[in-house]
C-alpha positions, -999 to +999 in steps of 0.1 A: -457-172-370-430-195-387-453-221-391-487-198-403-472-168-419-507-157-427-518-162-391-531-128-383-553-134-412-572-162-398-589-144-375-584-158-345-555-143-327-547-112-309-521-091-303-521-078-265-523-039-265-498-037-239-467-058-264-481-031-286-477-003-266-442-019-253-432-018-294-443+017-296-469+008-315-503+031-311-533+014-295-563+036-294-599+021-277-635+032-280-669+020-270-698+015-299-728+022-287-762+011-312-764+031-341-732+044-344-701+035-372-664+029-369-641+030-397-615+013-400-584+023-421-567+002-449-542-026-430-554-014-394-552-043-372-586-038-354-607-063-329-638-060-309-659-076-284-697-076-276-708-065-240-736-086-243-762-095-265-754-080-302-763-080-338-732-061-357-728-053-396-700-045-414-695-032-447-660-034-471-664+001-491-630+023-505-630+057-515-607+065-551-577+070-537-578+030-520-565+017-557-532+022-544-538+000-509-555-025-529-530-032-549-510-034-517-529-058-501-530-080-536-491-083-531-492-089-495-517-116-496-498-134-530-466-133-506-488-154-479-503-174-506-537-161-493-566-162-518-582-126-524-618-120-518-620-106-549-596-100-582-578-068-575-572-068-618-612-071-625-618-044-601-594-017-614-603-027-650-643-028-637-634+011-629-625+017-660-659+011-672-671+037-654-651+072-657-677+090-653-680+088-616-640+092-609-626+126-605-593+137-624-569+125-598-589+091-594-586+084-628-542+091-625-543+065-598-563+042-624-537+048-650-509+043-626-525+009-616-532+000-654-497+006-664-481-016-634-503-043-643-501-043-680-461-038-678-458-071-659-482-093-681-465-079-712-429-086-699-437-125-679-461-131-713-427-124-735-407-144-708-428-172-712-429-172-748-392-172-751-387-201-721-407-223-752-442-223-735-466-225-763-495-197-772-526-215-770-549-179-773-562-187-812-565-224-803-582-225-769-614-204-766-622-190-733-651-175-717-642-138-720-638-118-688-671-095-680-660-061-670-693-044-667-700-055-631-691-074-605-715-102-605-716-137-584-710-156-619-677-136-624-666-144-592-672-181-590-655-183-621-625-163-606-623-191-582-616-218-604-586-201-615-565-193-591-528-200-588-517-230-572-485-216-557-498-178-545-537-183-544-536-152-574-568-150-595-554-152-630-573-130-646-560-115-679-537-152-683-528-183-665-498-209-674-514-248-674-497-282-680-508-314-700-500-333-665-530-318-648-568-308-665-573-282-634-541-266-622-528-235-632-504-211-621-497-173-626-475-162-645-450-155-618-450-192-609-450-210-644-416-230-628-435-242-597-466-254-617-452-287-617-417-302-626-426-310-669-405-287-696-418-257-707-425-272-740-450-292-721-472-261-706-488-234-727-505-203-718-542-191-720-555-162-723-583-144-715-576-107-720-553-098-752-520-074-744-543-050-774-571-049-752-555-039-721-538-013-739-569+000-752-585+000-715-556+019-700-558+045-735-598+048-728-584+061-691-562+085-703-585+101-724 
């Protein structure tokens, strides 16, 4: 575990129920029989084996009130340097696009989510600024982000910018370097990007602090 932090994220270990059971640690068991579903809960540690020959499916689907253990998970995997399947910030912003099929108390756990992310950009993009890492937004045009869906386009392009120290889409900004034409960092990381000045990196942007804001108002309405 010292040497793969992330090592129950792989996929291929186990955990034997019985240290479980020793750590007080519940281990429950069942027996899937065709045609039948399981659900698993959010950060469940789960495994399976087929008794034979076996086609299995699974499906990834979250009910309103997951916002909160995604945003979870987003932390935990930047703090393993895991890359995401998919941008936790496009999804909740992708919500926002559609209020009409979230309840009341959905749509507070939206807002909560909104104002955590927006808060952070708003203070690391002021840090930044101040540190003498220049504001390339008006200079540098970038594809801007598509919130209606979640498409495969999206996501490739999601791909291609992802921190190099935490393995975090940046989506709403990104800190780059004249040293390198394809690394970027978040904006957490802007010191581990490499070892230039500041006044060497700049920042890019693809969502403006104004638009966010007027996401998160469109929510609270």
């Amino acid at each position: 575990m010292k040497d793969a932090p992330d090592l129950l994220h792989h996929i291929t270990t186990m955990f034997s129920p019985i240290l479980l059971r020793k750590a007080d640690i519940p281990v429950c068991k069942i027996l899937q029989h065709p045609g039948e579903f399981i659900v698993t809960f959010p950060r469940a540690f789960h495994g399976g084996f087929s008794m034979g020959p076996n086609i299995g499916e699974a499906v990834n689907f979250a009910t309103p009130d997951w916002i909160s253990h995604g945003a979870d998970a987003s932390e935990r995997y930047r703090n393993f340097s895991r890359q995401a399947v998919f941008s936790h910030d496009r999804l909740m912003f992708t919500m926002a696009q559609y209020l009409n099929e979230h309840s009341i108390a959905s749509c507070e756990m939206l807002i909560s989510e909104l104002t955590r992310v927006i808060r952070e950009e708003e203070t690391l993009r002021t840090k930044l600024l101040e540190s003498g890492i220049q504001d390339v937004s008006g200079k540098v045009p970038l594809p801007r982000n598509k919130l209606d869906q979640l498409d495969e386009e999206s996501a490739n392009y999601d791909d291609k910018r992802t921190c190099l120290i935490c393995k975090h889409i940046c989506f709403f900004s990104a800190v780059a370097c004249r040293c390198s034409t394809s690394n970027v960092s978040c904006l957490r990381h802007s010191n581990w990007l490499c070892s230039c000045p500041p006044r060497q990196k700049f920042l890019l942007t693809w969502t403006s602090t104004k638009e966010m804001l007027e996401v998160q108002s469109k929510v609270r309405q």
